[in-house]
DOZA-121485 format. One record per residue (C-alpha): x, y, z; residue in one letter. Coordinates in steps of 0.2 Angstrom, whole numbers, m for minus. Layout:
BEGIN
<pt c1="X" c2="Y" c3="Z" aa="A"/>
...
END
This chain:
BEGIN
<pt c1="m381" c2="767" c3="1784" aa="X"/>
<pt c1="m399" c2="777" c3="1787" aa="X"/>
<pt c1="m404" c2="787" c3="1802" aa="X"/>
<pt c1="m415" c2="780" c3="1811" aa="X"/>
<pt c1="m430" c2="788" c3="1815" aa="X"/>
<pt c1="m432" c2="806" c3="1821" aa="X"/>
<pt c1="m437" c2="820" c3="1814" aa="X"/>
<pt c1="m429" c2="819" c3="1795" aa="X"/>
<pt c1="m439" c2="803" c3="1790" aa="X"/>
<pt c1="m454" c2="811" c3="1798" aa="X"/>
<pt c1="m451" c2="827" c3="1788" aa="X"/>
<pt c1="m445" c2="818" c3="1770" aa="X"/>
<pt c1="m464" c2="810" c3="1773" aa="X"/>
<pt c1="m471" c2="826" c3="1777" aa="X"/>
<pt c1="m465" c2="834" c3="1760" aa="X"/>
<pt c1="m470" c2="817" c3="1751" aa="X"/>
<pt c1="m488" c2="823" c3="1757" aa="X"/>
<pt c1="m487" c2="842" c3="1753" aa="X"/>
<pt c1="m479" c2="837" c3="1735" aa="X"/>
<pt c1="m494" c2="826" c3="1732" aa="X"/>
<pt c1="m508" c2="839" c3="1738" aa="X"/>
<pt c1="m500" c2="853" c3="1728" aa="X"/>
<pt c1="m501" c2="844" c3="1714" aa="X"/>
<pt c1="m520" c2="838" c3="1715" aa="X"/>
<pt c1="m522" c2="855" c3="1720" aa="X"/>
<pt c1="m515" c2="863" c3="1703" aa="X"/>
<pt c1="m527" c2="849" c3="1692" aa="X"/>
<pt c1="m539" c2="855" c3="1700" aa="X"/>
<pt c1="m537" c2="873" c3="1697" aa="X"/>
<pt c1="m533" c2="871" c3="1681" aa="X"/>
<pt c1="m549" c2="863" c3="1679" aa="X"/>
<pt c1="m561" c2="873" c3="1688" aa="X"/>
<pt c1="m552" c2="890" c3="1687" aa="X"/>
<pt c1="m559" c2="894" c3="1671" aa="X"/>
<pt c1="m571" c2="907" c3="1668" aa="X"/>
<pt c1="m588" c2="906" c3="1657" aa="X"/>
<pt c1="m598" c2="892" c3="1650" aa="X"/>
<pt c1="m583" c2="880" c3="1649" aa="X"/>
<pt c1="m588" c2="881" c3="1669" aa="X"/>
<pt c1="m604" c2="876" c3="1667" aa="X"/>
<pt c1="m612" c2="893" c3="1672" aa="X"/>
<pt c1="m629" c2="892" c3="1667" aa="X"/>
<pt c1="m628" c2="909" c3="1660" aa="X"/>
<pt c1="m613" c2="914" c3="1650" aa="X"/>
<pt c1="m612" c2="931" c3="1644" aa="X"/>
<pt c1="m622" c2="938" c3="1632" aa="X"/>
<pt c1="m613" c2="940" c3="1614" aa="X"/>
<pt c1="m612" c2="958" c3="1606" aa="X"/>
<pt c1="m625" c2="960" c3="1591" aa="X"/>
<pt c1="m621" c2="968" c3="1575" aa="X"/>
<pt c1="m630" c2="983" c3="1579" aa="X"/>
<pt c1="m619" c2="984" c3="1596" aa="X"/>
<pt c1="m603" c2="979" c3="1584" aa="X"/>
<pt c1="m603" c2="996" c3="1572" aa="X"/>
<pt c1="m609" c2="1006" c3="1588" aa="X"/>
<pt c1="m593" c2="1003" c3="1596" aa="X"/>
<pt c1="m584" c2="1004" c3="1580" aa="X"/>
<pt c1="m590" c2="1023" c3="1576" aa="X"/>
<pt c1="m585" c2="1026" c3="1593" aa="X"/>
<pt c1="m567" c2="1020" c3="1591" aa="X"/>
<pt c1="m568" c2="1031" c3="1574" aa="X"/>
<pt c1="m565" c2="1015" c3="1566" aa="X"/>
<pt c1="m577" c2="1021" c3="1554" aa="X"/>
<pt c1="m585" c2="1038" c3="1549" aa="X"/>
<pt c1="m603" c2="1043" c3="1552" aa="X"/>
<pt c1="m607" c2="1040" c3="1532" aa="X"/>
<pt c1="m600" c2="1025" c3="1532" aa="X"/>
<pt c1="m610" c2="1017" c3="1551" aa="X"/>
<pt c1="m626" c2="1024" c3="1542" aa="X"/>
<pt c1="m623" c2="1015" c3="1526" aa="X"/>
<pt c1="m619" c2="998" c3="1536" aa="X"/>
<pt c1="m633" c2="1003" c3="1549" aa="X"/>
<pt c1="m644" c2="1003" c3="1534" aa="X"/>
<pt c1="m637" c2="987" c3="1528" aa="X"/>
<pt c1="m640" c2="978" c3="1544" aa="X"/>
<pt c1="m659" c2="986" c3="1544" aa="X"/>
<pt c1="m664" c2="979" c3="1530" aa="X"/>
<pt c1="m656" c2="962" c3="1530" aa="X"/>
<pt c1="m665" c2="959" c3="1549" aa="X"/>
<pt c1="m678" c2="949" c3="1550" aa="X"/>
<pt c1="m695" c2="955" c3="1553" aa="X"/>
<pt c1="m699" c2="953" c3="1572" aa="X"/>
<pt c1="m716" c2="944" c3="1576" aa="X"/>
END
């Protein structure tokens, strides 16, 4: 009824052993694979200020030259006084 022995039950085995490896294999790269402070760097990258924000945005012509000075403005006097 089964073979016995040979190379098919040593290579069904074999296969059993690879199925399990890839698989511990793909949890751990789904759970170390990830990029930023979710990996536990001790320094993620540094978020864009609001100066940094309309900058870009004048650049993209997102907004004209009046209206980054008049938000510039804004954000000038709504920051706080550094010590």
């Amino acid at each position: 009824m089964f073979y016995e022995g040979g190379w098919f039950m040593g290579g069904m085995h074999f296969l059993w052993w690879l199925f399990w490896i890839a698989i511990v294999a793909a949890f751990a790269w789904a759970l170390w694979g990830r990029t930023g402070a979710s990996r536990g760097d001790l320094n993620p990258p540094p978020q864009e200020t609001p100066h940094e924000l309309l900058q870009r945005q004048l650049a993209r012509g997102e907004c004209t030259p009046e209206e980054y000075e008049t938000r510039k403005a804004l954000l000038d006097r709504d920051r706080p006084a550094r010590r």
